[in-house]
SERO-4910 file (N, C-alpha, C, O; in steps of 0.05 Angstrom, whole numbers):
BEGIN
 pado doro    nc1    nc2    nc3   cac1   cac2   cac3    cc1    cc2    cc3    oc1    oc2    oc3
  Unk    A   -221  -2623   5312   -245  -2637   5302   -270  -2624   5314   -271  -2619   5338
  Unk    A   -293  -2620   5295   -318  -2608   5307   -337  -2629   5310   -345  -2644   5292
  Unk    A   -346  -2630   5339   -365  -2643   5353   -387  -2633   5354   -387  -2608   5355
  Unk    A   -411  -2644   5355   -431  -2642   5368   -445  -2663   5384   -451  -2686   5377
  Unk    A   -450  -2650   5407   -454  -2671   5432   -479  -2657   5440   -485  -2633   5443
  Unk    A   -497  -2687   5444   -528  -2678   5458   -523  -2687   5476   -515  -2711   5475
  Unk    A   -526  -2673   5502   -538  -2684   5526   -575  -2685   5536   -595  -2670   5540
  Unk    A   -569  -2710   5537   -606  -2721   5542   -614  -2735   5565   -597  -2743   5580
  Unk    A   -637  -2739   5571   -647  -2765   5585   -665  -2777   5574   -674  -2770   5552
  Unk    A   -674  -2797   5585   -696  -2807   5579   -714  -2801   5603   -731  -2817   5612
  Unk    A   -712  -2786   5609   -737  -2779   5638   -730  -2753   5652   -708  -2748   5662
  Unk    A   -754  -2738   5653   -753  -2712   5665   -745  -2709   5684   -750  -2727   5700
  Unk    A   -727  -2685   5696   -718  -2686   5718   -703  -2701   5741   -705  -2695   5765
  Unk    A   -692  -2716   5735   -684  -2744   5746   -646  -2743   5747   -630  -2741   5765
  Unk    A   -644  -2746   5712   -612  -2742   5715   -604  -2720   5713   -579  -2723   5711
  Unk    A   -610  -2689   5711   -595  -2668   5715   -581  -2663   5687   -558  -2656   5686
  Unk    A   -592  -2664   5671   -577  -2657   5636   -563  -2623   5636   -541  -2614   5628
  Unk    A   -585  -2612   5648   -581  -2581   5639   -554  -2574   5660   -534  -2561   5654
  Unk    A   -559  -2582   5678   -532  -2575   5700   -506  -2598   5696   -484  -2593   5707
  Unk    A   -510  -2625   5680   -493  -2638   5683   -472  -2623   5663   -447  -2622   5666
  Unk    A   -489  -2613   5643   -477  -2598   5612   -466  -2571   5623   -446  -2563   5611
  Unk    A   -473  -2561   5637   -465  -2539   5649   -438  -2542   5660   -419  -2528   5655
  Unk    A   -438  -2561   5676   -418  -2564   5698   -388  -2583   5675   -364  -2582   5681
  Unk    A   -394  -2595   5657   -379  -2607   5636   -366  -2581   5618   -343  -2585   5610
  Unk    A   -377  -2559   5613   -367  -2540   5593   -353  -2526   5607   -332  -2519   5597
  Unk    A   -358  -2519   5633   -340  -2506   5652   -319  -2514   5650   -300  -2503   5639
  Unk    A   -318  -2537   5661   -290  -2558   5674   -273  -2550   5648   -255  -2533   5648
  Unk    A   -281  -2565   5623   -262  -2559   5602   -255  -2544   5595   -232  -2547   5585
  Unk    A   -271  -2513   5595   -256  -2482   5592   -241  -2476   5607   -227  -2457   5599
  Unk    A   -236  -2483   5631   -221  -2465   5656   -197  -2497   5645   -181  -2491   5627
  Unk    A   -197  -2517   5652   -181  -2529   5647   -166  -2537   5628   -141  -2536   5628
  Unk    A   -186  -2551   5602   -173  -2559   5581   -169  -2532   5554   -157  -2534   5532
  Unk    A   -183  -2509   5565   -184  -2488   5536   -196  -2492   5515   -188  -2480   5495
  Unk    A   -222  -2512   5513   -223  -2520   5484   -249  -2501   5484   -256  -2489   5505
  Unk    A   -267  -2495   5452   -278  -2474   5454   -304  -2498   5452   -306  -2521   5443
  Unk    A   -326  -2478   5469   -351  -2496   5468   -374  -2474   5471   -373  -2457   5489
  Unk    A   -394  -2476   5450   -417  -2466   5445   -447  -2484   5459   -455  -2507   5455
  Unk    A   -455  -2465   5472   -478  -2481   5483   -507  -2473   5484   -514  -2451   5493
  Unk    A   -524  -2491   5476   -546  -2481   5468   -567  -2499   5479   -561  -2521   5490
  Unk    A   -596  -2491   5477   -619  -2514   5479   -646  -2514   5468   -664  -2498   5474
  Unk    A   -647  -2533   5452   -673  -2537   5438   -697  -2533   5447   -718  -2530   5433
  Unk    A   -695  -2532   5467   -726  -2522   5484   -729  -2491   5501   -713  -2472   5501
  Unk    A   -754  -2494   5516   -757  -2473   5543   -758  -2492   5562   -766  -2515   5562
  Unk    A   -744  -2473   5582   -745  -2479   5607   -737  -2465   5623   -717  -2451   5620
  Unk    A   -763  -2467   5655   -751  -2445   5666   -729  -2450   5683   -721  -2431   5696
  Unk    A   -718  -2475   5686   -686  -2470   5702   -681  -2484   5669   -689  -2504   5658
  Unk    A   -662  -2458   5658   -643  -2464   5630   -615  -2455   5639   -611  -2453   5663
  Unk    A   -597  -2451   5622   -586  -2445   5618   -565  -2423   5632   -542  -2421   5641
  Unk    A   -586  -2409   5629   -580  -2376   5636   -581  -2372   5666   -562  -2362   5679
  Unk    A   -607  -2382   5679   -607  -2388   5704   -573  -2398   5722   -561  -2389   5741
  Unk    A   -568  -2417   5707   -546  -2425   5721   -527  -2422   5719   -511  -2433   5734
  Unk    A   -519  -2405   5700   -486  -2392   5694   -481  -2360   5691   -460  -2349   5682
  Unk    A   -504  -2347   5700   -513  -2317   5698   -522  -2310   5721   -537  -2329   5728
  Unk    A   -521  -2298   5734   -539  -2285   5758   -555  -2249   5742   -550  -2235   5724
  Unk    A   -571  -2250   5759   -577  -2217   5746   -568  -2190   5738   -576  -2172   5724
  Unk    A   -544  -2197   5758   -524  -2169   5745   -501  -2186   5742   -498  -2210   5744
  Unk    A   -478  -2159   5734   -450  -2165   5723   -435  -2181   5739   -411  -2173   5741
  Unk    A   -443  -2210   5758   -415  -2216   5772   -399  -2226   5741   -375  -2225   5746
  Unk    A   -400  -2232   5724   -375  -2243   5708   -370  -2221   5686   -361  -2227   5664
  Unk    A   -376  -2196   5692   -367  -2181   5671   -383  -2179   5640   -377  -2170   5617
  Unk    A   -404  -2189   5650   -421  -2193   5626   -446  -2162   5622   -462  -2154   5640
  Unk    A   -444  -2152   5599   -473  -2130   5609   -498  -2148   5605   -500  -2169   5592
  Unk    A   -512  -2140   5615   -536  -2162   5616   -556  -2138   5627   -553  -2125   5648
  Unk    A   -578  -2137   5610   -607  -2131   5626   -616  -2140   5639   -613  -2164   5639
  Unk    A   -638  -2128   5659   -651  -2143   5670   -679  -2151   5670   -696  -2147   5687
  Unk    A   -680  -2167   5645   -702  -2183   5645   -693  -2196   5633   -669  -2195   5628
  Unk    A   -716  -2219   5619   -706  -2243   5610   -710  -2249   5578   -712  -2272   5571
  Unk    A   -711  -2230   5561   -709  -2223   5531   -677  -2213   5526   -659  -2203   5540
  Unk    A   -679  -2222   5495   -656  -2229   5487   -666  -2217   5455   -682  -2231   5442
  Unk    A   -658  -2190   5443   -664  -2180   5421   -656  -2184   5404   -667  -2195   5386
  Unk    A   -626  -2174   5404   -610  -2171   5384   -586  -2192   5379   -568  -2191   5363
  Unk    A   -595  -2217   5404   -569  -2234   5406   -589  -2263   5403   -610  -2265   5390
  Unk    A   -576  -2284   5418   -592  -2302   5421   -601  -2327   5399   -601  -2321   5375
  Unk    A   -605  -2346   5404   -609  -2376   5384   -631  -2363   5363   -625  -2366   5339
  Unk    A   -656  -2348   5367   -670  -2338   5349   -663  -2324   5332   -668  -2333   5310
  Unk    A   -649  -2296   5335   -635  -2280   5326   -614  -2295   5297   -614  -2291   5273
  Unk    A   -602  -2306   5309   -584  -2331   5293   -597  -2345   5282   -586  -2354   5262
  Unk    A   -626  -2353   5287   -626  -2368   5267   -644  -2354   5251   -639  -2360   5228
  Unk    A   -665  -2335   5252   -670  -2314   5234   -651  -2306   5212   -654  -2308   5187
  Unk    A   -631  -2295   5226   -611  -2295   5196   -589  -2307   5190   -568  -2296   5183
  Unk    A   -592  -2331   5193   -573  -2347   5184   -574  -2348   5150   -555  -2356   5137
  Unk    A   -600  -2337   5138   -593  -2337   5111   -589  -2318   5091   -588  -2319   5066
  Unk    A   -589  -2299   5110   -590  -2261   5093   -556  -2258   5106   -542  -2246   5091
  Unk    A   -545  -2266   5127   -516  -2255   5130   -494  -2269   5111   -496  -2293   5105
  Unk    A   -482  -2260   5107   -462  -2263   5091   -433  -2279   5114   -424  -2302   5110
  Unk    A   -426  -2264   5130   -403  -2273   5156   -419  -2287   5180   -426  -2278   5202
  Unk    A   -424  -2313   5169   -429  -2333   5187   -412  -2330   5216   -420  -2332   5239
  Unk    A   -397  -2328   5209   -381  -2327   5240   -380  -2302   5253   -378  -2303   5277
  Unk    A   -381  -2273   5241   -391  -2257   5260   -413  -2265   5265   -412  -2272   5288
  Unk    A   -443  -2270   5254   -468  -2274   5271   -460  -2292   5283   -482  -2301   5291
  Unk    A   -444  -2306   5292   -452  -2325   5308   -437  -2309   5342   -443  -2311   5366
  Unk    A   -418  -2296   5329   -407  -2281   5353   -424  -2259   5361   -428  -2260   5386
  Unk    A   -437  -2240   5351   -453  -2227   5345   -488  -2248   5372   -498  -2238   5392
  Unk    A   -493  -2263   5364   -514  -2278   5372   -505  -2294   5402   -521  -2308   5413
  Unk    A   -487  -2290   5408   -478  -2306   5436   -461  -2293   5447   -444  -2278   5436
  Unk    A   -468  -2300   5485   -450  -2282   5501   -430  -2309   5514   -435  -2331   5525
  Unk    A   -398  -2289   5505   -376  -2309   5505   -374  -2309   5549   -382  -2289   5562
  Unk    A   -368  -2323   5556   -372  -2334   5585   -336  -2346   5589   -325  -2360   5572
  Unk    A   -327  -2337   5609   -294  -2355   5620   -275  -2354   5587   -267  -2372   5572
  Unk    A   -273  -2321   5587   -250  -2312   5563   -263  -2325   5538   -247  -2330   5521
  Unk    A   -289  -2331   5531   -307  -2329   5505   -295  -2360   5502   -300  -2369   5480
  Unk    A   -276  -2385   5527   -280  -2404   5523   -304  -2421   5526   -303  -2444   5532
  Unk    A   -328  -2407   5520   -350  -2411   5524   -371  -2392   5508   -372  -2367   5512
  Unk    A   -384  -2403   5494   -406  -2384   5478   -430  -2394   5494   -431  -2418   5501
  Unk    A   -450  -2379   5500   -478  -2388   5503   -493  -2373   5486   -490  -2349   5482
  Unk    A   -510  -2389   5474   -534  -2371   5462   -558  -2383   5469   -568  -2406   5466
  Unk    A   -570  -2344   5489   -599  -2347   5494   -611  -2350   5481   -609  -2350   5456
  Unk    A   -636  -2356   5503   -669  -2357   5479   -677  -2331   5500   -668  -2324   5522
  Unk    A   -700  -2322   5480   -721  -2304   5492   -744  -2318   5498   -748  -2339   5486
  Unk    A   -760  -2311   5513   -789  -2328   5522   -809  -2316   5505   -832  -2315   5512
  Unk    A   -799  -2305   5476   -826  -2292   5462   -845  -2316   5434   -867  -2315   5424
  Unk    A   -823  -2333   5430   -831  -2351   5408   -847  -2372   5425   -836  -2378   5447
  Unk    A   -870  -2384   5418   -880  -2400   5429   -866  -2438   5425   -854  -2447   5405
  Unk    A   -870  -2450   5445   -847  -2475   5436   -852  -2487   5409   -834  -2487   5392
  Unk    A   -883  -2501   5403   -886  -2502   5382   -876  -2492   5346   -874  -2502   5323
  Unk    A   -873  -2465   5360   -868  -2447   5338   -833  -2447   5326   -823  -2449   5303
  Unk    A   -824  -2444   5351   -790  -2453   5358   -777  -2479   5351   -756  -2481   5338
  Unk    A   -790  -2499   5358   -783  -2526   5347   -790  -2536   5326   -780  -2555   5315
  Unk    A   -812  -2521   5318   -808  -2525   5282   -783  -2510   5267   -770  -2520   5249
  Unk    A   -778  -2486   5276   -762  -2467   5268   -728  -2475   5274   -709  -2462   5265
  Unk    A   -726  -2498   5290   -699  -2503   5299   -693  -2531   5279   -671  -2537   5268
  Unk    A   -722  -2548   5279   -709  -2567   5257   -707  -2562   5237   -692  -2576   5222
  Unk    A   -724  -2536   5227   -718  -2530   5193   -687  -2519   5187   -671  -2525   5168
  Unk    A   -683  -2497   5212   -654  -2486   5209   -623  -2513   5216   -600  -2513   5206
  Unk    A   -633  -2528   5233   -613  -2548   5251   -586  -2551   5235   -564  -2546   5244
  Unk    A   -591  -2560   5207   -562  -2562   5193   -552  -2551   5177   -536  -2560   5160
  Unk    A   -562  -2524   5180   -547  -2496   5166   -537  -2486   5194   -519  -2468   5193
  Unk    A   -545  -2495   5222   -545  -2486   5242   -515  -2492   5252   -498  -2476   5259
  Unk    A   -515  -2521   5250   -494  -2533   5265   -461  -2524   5231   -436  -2524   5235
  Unk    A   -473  -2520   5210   -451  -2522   5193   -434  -2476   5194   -416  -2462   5186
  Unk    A   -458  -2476   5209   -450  -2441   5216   -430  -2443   5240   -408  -2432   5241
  Unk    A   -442  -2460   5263   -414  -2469   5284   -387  -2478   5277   -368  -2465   5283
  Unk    A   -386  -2495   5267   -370  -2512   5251   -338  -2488   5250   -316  -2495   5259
  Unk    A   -342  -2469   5240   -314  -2448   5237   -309  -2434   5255   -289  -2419   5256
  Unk    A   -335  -2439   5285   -327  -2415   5303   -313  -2427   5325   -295  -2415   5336
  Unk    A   -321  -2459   5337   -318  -2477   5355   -310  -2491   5351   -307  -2498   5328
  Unk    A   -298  -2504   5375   -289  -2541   5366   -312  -2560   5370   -316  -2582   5358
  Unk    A   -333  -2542   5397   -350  -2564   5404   -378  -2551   5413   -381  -2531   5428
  Unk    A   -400  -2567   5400   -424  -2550   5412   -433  -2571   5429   -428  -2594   5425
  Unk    A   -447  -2563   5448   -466  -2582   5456   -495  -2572   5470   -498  -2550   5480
  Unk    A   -514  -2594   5466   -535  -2586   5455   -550  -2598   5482   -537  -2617   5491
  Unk    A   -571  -2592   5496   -588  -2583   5518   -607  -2599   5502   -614  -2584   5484
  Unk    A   -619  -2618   5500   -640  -2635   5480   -657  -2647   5494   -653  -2667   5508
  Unk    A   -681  -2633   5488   -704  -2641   5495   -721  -2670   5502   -730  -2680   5481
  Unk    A   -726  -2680   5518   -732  -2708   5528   -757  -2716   5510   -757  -2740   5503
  Unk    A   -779  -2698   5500   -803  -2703   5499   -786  -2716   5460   -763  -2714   5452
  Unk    A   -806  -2727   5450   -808  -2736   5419   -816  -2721   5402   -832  -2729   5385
  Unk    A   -798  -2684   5404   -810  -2682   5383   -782  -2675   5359   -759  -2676   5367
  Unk    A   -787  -2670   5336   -770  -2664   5316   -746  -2656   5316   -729  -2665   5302
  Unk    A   -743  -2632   5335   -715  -2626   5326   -702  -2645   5352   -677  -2643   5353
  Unk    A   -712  -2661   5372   -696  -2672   5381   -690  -2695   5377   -673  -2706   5392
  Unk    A   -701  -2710   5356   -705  -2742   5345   -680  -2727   5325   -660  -2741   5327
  Unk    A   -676  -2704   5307   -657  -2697   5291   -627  -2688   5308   -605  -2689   5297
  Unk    A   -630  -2681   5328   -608  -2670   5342   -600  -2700   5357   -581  -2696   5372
  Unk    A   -606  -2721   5358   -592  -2744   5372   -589  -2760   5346   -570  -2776   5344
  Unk    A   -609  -2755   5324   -596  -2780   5307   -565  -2762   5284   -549  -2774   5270
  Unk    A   -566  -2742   5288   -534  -2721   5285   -516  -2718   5295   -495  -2708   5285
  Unk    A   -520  -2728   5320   -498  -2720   5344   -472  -2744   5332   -474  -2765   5320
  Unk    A   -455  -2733   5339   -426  -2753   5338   -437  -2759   5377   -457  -2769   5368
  Unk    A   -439  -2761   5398   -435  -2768   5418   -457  -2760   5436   -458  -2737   5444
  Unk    A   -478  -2780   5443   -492  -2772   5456   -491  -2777   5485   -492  -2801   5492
  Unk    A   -490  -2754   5508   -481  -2762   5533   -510  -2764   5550   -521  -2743   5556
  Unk    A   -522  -2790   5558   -547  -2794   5571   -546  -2797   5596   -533  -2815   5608
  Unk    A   -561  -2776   5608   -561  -2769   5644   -577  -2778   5650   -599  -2774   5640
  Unk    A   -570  -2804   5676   -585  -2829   5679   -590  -2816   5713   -574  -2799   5723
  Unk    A   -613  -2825   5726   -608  -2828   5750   -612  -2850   5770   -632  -2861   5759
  Unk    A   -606  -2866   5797   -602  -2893   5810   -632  -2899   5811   -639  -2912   5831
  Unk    A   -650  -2893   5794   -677  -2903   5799   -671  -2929   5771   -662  -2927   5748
  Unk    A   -679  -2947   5786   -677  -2975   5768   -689  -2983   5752   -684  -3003   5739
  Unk    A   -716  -2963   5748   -744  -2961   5729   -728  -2941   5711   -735  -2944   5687
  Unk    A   -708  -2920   5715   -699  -2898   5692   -679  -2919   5679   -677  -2917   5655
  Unk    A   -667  -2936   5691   -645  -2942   5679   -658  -2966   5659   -656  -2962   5635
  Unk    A   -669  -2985   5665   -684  -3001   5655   -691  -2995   5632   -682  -3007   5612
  Unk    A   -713  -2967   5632   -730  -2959   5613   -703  -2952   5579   -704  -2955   5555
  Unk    A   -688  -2945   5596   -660  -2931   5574   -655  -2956   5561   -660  -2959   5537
  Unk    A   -647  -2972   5573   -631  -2997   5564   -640  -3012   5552   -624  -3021   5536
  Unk    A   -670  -3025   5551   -685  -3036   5546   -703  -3021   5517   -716  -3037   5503
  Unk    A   -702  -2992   5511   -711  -2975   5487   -698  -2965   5473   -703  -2963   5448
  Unk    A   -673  -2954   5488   -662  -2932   5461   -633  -2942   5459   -614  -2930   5468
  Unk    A   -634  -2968   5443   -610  -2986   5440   -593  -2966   5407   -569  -2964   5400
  Unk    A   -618  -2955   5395   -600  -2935   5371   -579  -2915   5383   -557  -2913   5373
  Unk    A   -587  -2902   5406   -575  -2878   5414   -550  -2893   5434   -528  -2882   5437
  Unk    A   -557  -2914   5446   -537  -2924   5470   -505  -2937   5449   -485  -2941   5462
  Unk    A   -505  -2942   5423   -476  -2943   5400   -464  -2921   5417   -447  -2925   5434
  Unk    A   -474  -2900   5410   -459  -2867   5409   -467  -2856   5434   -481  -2836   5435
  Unk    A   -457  -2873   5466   -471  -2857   5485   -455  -2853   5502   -447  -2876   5505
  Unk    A   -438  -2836   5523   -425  -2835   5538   -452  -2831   5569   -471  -2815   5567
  Unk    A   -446  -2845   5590   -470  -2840   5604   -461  -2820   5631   -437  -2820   5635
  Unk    A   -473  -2807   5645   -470  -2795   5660   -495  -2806   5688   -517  -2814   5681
  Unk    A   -488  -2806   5711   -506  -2797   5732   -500  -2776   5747   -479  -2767   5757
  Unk    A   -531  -2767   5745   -529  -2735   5762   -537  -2741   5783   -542  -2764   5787
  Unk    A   -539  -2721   5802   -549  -2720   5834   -545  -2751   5849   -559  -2760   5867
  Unk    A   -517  -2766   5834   -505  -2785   5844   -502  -2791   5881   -493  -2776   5899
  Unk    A   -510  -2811   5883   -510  -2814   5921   -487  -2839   5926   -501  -2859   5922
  Unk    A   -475  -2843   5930   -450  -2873   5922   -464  -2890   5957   -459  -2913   5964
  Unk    A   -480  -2872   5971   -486  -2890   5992   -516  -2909   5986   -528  -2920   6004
  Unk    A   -525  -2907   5955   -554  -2919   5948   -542  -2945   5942   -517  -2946   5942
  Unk    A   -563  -2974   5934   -560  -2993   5933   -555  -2995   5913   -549  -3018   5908
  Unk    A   -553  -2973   5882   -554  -2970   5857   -534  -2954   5851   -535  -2934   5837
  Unk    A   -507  -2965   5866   -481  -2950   5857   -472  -2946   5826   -489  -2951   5809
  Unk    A   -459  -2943   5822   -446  -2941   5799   -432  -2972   5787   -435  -2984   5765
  Unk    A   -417  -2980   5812   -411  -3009   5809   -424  -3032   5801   -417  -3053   5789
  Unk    A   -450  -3022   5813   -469  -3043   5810   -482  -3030   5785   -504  -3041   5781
  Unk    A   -478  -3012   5767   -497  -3001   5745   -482  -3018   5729   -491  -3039   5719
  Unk    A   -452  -3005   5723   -440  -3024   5705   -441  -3046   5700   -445  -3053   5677
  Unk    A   -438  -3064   5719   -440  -3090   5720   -470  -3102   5715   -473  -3122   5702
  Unk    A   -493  -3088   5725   -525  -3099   5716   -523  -3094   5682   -531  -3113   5669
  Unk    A   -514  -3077   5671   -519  -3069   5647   -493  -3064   5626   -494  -3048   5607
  Unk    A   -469  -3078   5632   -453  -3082   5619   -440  -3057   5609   -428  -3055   5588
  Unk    A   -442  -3041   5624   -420  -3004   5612   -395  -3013   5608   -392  -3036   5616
  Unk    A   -378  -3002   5600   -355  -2998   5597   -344  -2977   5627   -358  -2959   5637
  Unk    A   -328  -2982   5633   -317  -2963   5660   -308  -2939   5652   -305  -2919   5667
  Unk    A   -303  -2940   5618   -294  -2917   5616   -305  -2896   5596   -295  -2879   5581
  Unk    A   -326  -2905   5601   -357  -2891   5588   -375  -2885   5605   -398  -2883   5595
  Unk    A   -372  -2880   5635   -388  -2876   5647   -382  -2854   5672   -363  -2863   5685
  Unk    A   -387  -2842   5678   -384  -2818   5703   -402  -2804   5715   -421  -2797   5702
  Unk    A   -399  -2796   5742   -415  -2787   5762   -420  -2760   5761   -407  -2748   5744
  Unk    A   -435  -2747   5775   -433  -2713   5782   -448  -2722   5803   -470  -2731   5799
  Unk    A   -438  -2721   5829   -452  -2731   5858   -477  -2706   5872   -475  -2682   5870
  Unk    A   -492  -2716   5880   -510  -2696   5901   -491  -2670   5920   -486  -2675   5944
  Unk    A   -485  -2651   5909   -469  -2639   5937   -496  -2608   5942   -504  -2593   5924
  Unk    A   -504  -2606   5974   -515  -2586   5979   -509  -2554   5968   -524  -2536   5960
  Unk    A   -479  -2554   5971   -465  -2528   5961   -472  -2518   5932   -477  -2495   5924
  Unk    A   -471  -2539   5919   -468  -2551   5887   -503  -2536   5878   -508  -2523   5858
  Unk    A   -517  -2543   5896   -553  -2542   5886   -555  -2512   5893   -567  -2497   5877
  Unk    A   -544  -2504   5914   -541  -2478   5930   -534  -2456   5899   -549  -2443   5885
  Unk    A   -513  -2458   5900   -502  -2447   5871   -517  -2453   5848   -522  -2436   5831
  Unk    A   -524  -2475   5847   -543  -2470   5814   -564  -2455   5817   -567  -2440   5798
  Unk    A   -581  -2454   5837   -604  -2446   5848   -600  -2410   5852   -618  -2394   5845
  Unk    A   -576  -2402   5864   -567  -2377   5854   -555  -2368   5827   -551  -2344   5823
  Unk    A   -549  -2387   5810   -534  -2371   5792   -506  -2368   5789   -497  -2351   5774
  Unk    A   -487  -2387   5806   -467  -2376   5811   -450  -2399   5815   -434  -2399   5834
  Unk    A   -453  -2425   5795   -443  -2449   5783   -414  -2436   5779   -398  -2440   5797
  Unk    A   -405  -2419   5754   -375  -2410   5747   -361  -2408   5774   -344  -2424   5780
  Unk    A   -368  -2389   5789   -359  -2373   5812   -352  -2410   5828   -330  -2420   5827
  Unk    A   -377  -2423   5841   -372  -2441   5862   -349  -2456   5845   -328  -2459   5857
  Unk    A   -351  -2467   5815   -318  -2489   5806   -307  -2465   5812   -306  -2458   5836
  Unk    A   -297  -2450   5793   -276  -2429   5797   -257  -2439   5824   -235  -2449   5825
  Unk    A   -280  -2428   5847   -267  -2427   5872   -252  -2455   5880   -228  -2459   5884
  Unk    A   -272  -2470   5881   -266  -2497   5887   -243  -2522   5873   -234  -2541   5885
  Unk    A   -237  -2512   5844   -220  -2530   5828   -201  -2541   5842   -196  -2565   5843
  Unk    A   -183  -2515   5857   -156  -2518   5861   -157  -2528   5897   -138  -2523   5912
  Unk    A   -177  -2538   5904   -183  -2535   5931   -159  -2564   5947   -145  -2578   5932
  Unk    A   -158  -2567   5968   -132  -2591   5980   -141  -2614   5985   -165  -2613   5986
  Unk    A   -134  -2630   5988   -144  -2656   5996   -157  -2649   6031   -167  -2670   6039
  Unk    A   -158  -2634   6047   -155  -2639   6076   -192  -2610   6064   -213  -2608   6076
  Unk    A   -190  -2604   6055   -213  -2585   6045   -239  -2597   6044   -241  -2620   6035
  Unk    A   -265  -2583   6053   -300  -2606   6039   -301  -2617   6024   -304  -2641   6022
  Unk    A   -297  -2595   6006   -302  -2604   5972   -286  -2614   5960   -289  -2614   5936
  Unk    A   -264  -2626   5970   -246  -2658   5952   -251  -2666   5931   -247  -2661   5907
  Unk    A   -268  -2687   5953   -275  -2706   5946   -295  -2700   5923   -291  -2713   5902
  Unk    A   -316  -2680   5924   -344  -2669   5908   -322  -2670   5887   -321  -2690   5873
  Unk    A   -304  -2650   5884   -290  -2637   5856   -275  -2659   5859   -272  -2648   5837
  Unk    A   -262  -2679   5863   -246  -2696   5849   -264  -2714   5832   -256  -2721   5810
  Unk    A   -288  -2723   5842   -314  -2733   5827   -314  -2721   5799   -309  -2735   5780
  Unk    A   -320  -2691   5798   -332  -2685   5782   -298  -2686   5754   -302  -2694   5732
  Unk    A   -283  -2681   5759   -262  -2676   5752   -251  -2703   5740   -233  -2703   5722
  Unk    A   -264  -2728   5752   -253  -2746   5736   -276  -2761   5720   -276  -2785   5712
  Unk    A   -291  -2748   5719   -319  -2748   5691   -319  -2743   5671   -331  -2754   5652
  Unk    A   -301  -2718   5674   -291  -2695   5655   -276  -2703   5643   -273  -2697   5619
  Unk    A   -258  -2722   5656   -236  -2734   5638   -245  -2754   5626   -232  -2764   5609
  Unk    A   -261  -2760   5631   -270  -2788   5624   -288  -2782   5589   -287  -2791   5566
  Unk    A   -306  -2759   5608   -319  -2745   5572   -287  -2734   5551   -277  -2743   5530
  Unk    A   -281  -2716   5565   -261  -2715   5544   -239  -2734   5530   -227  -2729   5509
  Unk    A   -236  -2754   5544   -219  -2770   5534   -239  -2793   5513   -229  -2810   5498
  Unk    A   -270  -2786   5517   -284  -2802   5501   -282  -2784   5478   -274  -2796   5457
  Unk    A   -286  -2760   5476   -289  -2744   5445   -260  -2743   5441   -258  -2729   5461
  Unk    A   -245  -2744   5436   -222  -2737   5436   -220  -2770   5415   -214  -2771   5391
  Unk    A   -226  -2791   5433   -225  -2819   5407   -259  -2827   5409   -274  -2837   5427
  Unk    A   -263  -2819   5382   -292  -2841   5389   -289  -2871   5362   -306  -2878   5346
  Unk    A   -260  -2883   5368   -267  -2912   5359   -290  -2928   5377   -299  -2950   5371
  Unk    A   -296  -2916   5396   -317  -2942   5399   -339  -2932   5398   -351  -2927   5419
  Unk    A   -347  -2927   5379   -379  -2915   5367   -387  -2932   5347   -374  -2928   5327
  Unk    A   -403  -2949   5344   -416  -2964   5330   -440  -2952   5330   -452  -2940   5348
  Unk    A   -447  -2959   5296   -471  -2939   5280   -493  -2966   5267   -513  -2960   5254
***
């Protein structure tokens, strides 16, 4: 079955969307094999690329060195999404496959202005997502916080929207209390999770009625920021998956690991999506 999943917030910087989506597509390629295309409606300068790329070849990827994207990339794709004929080569063609191509990313270049781009993503969006549709099982989508078009269209499309909350009681409030359309279809996440704040998880569910099994962490770990901040997210799971109980990072990767299950076992059934 083909998914599309937005990961969002309702507040900048706070829950960690771009790294929580990051660290979610991983887990499932190295572990579960399923194929996932990943993309984002906006600019930004920690995107994407930042965090699963470093500047040269550690993953076997050729890559220049700067930060344009010509002949590949979400623009590229969607420029000709209507003069190609083999939808699914451009789409292979337009993205660099990442952990045995169980992972597609497609860059942006920093040459389109955002304005210019976000008109250009909602006009293309559902010729966009029906071009994925034969190449993936699952896209998910990097979606923009601010109100504008293609991201009011990319959450009211999504089969599953996963919202990265963080223990500030004014973020969670603001969610719960506004965007009761999007919270039907929401699996929630907290990023830069601390289990020693007064705004556990325990106490989230219970103030605001979650389900236990719609909701999961990705905790604060130093190592974890270290690696995003270099570039080298794949490499630090990689290493770490298989790590022992008597090991640092356990506990971190048993966290993150049972989130993962938790998202996947949500797409996998979404009877409880109310529309």
């Amino acid at each position: 079955m083909y998914l599309k999943v937005a990961f969002w917030s309702n507040v900048r910087g706070q829950g960690g969307s771009t790294t929580n989506m990051a660290i979610m597509s991983i887990l499932r390629a190295i572990e579960g094999g399923s194929k996932t295309i990943l993309l984002e409606n906006h600019f930004n300068i920690n995107n994407l690329e930042t965090i699963l790329m470093r500047p040269y070849n550690d993953w076997g990827l050729v890559r220049e060195n700067n930060p344009y994207f010509y002949n590949i990339g979400l623009e590229y794709l969607m420029k000709n999404i209507y003069n190609v004929k083999s939808k699914n080569l451009l789409v292979k063609r337009s993205s660099i496959p990442i952990l045995d191509s169980n992972i597609l990313y497609l860059p942006q270049s920093n040459i389109v202005n955002r304005e210019v781009f976000s008109f250009e993503f909602s006009h293309v969006m559902y010729h966009l997502f029906l071009c994925l549709e034969n190449v993936i099982d699952t896209v998910f989508i990097d979606t923009e916080i601010n109100d504008n078009l293609s991201s009011r269209l990319i959450l009211d499309e999504a089969d599953v929207v996963v919202v990265n909350l963080s223990q500030n009681p004014n973020v969670l409030d603001n969610f719960f209390c506004n965007y009761s359309a999007v919270k039907n279809k929401s699996i929630y996440l907290i990023g830069n999770y601390r289990m020693d704040s007064k705004y556990n998880v325990n106490e989230i569910i219970k103030e605001y009625c979650i389900p236990e099994d719609r909701i999961g962490v990705i905790p604060y770990h130093t190592e974890l920021a270290d690696a995003i901040t270099e570039g080298r997210l794949i490499g630090f799971l990689s290493r770490n998956l298989q790590c022992r109980e008597n090991e640092n990072n356990f506990g971190f990767i048993k966290q993150i690991r049972d989130t993962s299950i938790i998202l996947e076992n949500n797409l996998r059934n979404l009877d409880w999506i109310t529309i």
